[in-house]
C-alpha positions in Angstrom: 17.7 0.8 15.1 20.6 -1.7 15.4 23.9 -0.8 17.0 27.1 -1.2 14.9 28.7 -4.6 15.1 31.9 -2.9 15.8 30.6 -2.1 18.8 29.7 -5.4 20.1 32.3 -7.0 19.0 34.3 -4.7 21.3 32.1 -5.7 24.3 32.3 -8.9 24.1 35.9 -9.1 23.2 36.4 -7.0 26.8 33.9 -9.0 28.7 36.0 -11.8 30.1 38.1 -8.9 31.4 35.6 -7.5 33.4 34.6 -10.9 34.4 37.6 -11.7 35.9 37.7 -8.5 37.4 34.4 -8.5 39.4 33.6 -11.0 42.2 37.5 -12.1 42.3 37.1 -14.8 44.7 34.6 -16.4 42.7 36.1 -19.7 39.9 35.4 -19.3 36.5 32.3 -21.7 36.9 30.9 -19.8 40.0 30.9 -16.7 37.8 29.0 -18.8 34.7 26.3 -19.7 37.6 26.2 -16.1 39.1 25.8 -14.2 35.5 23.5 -16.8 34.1 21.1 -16.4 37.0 21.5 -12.8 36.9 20.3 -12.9 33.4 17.3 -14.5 33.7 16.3 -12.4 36.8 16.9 -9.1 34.3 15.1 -10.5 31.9 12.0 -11.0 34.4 12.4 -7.5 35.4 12.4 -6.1 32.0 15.8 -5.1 32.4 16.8 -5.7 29.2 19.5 -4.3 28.7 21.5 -5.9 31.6 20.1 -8.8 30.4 21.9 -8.6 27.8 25.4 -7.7 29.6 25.1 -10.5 31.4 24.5 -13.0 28.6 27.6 -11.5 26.9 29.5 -12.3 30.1 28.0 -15.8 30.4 29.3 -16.8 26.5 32.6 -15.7 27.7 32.4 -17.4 30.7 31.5 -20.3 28.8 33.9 -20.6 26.7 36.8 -20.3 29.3 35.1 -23.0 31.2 33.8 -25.7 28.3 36.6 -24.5 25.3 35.2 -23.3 22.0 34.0 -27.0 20.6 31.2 -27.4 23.2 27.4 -27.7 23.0 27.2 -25.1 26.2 29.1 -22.8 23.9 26.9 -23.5 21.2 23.5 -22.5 23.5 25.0 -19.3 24.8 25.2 -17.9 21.4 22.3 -19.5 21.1 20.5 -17.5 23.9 22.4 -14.3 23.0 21.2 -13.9 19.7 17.3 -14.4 20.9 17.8 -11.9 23.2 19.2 -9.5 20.7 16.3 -10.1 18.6 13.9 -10.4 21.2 14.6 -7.4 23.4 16.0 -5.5 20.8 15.9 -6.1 17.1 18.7 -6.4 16.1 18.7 -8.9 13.6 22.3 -8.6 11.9 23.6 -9.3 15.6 21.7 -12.4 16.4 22.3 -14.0 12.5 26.1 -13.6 13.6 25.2 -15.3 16.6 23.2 -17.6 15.0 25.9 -18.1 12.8 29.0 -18.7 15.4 26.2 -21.3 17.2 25.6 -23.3 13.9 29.8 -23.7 13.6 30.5 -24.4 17.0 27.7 -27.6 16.6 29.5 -28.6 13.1 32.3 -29.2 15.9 30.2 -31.3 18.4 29.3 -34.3 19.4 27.2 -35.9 22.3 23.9 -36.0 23.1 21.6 -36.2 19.7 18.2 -34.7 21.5 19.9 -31.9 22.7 21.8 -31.1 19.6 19.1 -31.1 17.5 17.2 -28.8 20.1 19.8 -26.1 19.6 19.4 -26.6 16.4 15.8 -26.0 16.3 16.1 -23.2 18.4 18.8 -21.4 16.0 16.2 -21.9 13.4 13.7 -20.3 15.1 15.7 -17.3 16.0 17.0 -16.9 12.2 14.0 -16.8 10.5 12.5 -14.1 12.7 16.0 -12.5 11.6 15.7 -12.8 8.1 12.2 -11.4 8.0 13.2 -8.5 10.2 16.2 -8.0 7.0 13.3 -8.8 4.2 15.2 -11.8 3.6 11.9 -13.9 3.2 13.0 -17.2 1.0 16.1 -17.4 3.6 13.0 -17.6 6.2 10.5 -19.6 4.9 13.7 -22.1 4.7 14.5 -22.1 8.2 11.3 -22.3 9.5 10.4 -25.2 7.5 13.9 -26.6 8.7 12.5 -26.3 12.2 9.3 -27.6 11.3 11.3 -31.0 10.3 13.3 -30.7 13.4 10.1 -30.6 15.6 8.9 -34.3 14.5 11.7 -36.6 16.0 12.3 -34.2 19.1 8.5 -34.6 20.1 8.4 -38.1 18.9 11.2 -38.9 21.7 9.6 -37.2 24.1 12.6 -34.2 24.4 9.6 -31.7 24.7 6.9 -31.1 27.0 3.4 -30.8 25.2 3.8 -27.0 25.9 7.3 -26.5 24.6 6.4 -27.9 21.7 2.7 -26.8 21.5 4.9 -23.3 21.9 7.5 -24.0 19.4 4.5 -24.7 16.7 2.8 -21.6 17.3 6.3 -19.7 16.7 6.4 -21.8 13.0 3.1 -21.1 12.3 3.3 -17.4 12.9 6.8 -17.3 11.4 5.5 -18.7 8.1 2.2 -16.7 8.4 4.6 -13.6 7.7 6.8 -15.2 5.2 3.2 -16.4 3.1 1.5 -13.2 3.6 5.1 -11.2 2.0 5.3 -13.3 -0.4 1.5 -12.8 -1.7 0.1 -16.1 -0.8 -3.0 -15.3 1.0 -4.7 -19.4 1.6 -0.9 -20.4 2.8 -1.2 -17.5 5.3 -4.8 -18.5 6.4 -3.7 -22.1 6.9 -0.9 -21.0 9.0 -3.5 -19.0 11.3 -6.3 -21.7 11.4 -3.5 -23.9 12.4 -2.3 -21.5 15.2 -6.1 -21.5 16.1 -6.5 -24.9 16.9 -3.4 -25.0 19.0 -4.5 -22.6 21.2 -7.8 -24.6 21.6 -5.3 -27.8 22.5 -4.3 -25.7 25.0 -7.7 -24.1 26.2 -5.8 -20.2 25.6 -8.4 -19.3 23.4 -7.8 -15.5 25.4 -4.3 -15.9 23.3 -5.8 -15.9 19.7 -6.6 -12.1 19.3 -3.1 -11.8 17.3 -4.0 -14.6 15.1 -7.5 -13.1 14.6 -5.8 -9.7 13.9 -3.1 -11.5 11.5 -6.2 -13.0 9.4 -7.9 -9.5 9.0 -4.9 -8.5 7.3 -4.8 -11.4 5.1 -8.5 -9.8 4.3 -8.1 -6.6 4.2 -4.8 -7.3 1.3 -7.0 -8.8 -0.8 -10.0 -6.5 -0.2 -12.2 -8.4 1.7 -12.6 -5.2 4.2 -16.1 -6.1 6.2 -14.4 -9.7 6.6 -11.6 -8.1 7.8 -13.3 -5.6 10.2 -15.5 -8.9 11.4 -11.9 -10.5 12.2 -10.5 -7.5 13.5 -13.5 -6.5 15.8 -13.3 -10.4 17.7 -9.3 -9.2 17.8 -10.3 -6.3 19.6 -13.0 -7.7 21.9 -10.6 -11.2 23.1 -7.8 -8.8 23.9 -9.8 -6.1 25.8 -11.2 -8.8 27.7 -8.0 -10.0 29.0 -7.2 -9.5 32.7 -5.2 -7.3 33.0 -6.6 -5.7 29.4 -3.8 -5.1 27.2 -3.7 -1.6 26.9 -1.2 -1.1 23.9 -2.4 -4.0 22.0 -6.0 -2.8 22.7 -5.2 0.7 21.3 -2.8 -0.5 18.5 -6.5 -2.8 17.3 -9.0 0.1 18.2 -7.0 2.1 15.7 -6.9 -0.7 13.1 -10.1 -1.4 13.6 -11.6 2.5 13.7 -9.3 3.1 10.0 -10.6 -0.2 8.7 -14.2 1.2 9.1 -13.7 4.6 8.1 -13.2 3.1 4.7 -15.8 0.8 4.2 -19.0 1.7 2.8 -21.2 0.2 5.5 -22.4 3.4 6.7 -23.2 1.7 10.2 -19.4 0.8 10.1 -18.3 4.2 9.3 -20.3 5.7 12.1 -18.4 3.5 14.8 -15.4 4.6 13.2 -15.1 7.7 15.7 -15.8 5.9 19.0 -12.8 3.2 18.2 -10.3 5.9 17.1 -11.4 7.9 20.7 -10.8 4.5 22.2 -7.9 4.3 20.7 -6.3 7.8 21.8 -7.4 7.2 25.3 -5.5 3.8 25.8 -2.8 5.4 23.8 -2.9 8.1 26.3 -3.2 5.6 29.3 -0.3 3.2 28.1 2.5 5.1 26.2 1.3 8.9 26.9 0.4 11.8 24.2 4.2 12.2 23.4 4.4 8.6 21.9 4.4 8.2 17.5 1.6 5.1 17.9 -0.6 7.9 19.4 0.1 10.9 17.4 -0.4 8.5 14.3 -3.6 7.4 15.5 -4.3 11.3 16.3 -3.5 12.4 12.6 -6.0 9.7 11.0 -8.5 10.5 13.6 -8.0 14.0 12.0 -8.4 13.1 8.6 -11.5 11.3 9.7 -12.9 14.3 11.0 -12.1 16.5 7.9 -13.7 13.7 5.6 -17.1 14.2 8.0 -16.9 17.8 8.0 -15.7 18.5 11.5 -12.9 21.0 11.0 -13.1 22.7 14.4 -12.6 19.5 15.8 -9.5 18.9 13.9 -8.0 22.1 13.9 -8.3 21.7 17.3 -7.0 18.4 17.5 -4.2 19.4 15.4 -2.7 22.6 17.3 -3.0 20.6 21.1 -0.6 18.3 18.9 2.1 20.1 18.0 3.7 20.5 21.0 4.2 17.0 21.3 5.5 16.5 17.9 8.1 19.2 18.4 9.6 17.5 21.4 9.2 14.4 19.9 10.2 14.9 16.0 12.0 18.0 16.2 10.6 21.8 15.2 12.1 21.1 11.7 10.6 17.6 11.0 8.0 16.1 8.0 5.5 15.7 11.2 5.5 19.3 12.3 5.4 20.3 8.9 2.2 17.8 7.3 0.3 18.6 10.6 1.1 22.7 9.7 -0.2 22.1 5.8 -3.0 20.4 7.1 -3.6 23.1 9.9 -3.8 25.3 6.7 -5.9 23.5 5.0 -8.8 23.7 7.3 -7.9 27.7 7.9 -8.1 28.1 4.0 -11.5 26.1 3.8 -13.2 27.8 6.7 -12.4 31.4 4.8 -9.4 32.5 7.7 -7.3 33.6 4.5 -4.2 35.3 7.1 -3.9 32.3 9.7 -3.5 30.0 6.6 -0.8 31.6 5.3 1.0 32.0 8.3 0.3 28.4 8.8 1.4 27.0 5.5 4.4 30.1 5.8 6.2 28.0 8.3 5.4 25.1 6.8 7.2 25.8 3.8 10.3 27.2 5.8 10.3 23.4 7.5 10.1 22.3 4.2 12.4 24.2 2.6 15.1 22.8 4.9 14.5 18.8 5.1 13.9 18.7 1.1 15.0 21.6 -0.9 13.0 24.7 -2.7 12.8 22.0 -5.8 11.1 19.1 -3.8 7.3 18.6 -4.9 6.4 19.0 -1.2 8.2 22.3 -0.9 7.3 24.1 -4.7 3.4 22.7 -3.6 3.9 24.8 -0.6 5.3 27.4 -2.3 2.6 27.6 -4.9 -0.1 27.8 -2.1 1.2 30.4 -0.2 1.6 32.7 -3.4 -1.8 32.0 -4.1 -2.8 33.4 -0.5 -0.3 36.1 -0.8 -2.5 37.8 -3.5 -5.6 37.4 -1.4 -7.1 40.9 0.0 -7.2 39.6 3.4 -3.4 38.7 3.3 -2.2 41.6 1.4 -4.1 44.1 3.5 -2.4 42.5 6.6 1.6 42.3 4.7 1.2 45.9 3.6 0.2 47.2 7.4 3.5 44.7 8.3 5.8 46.3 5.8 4.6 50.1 6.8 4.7 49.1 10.3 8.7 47.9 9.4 9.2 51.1 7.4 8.3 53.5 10.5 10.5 51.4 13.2 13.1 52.0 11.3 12.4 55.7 10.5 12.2 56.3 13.9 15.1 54.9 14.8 17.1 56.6 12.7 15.4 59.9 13.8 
């Protein structure tokens, strides 16, 4: 989620205060050196947010040092607005970055190379922007802009053959996205082929599990799904044999990979469908913990996975351990607690255990009655189901031994 401008714009309105304030003996250009250092060793630390401070103090710094018509001034928003999007997300704040860099170089003049490299790096960092705000065209744009911008900078030599080995792989995957929105599936697999053979330029073949990943979704779009579990599976296998293995990205592909073959109708496939969704849970588990959303989604389709091969012990089981976590982590009254409740009675109904399900689905409709309304679908659903139990034997038998037990509390209190 993206913080409100307002408040950035009040940070960095105050930051050449505090500047000034801290390290007093320091000049103005002592400061730019000390904060721009700092930065960079935050960001190495995975500090991100004073990473981010600092930059903030650096493009103030900047522009009391170089004045607001200077290429340094240009490069600090420059530098800001990736980290925003980088460490953060936040696309609206880097496009106004983007956008104060872009005026500030109308203003310049000096060296070409470098110019144009700050220009190619604003393009970079706005169409990762736009596609975070679905503005797609915008980015297809400005990636192509950069991909124009590329040719004369290598051509004079202003990048090393990684930088700019580097800088293609970030047009590639940029327009990858912006074909694959737009419903242009061969665009999409030219992009990736292209980012393949980069990374064989550069013998990091152990890089190319996310392109391998990005063409099974190109795959699976247009319904190609044992192509796309193919691609997926070499995904899954490059980046489990990295050292160290990475864990998230491992368990983010073991559960693509385990839903992909749950649906396909290669019974072989939908076998191994279990194993990779256990794999998946476990690096979950080992990564980001139990409490994380990426692991109790890839719980809840596990779940469903299990219901569809008849194992609704397992589920149930699954299910309860779960809500716990979900609590703490959506809230008692949330549409998590409440789907994994329905589904809870679900299995109850089908295995005969006619009083736990309509406790179960009971509270569910409570939770649903709050967060949508007695008029929702979800909630008059609900509703429906639990009169239908209501009338049940099992369930009236054990509502009529409440309502008695009720009645004599009260009698005896008031004897």
């Amino acid at each position: 989620m993206e913080s409100s401008s307002g408040g950035e714009e009040l940070s960095e309105s105050t930051s050449l205060l505090q500047t000034t304030q801290t390290h007093p003996l320091m000049t103005p250009e002592e400061k730019l050196q000390h904060y721009d250092k700092s930065a960079q060793t935050h960001e190495d630390s995975k500090q991100y947010d004073a990473c981010i401070q600092d930059l903030v103090r650096c493009l103030a710094l900047v522009k009391l040092v170089y004045g607001n018509n200077h290429l340094k001034l240009a490069q600090a928003h420059s530098r800001l607005a990736k980290a925003y999007l980088q460490f953060k997300d936040w696309a609206l704040q880097a496009l106004d970055h983007v956008s104060s860099a872009r005026q500030v170089l109308s203003l310049c003049s000096g060296d070409r190379q470098k110019l144009r490299l700050c220009h190619l790096n604003l393009c970079l960092t706005h169409g990762q922007a736009a596609l975070l705000t679905d503005n797609v065209c915008e980015a297809e744009t400005v990636f192509l802009q950069a991909e124009q911008l590329l040719g004369p900078l290598c051509e004079s030599r202003a990048l090393l053959q990684e930088q700019r080995t580097q800088t293609e792989l970030e047009i590639c995957t940029g327009l990858y996205r912006v074909y694959r929105r737009q419903g242009k599936p061969k665009d999409a697999l030219s992009q990736c082929e292209r980012s393949l053979q980069l990374l064989r330029d550069m013998s990091q073949e152990d890089r190319s599990w996310s392109v391998y990943r990005d063409m099974s979704h190109i795959h699976e779009d247009q319904g190609h799904v044992d192509t796309a579990i193919d691609l997926m599976s070499k995904a899954h296998s490059i980046a489990l044999t990295q050292t160290p293995p990475e864990q998230r990205e491992g368990a983010a592909l073991s559960h693509r990979l385990a839903l992909l073959m749950s649906t396909s109708a290669n019974s072989q496939h939908n076998e191994s469908a279990g194993d990779h969704f256990e794999q998946s849970l476990s690096l979950y588990q080992s990564s980001v913990g139990e409490g994380d959303p990426s692991y109790l989604s890839a719980l809840d389709d596990y779940c469903r996975y299990l219901l569809l091969r008849g194992q609704h012990e397992r589920c149930m089981e699954l299910q309860r351990a779960s809500l716990p976590s979900k609590c703490a982590q959506f809230g008692e009254l949330s549409a998590g607690v409440a789907d994994t409740l329905q589904l809870i009675a679900s299995v109850e109904m089908n295995r005969g255990q006619l009083s736990q399900a309509y406790r179960s689905m009971s509270q569910c409709l409570e939770i649903q009655s709050v967060l949508f309304g007695p008029h929702h679908k979800k909630t008059r659903a609900s509703q429906k189901a639990v009169d239908m139990l209501a009338w049940t034997p099992e369930v009236t038998e054990r509502l009529q031994r409440r309502h008695q037990s009720k009645v004599h509390l009260r009698t005896s209190e008031d004897t």
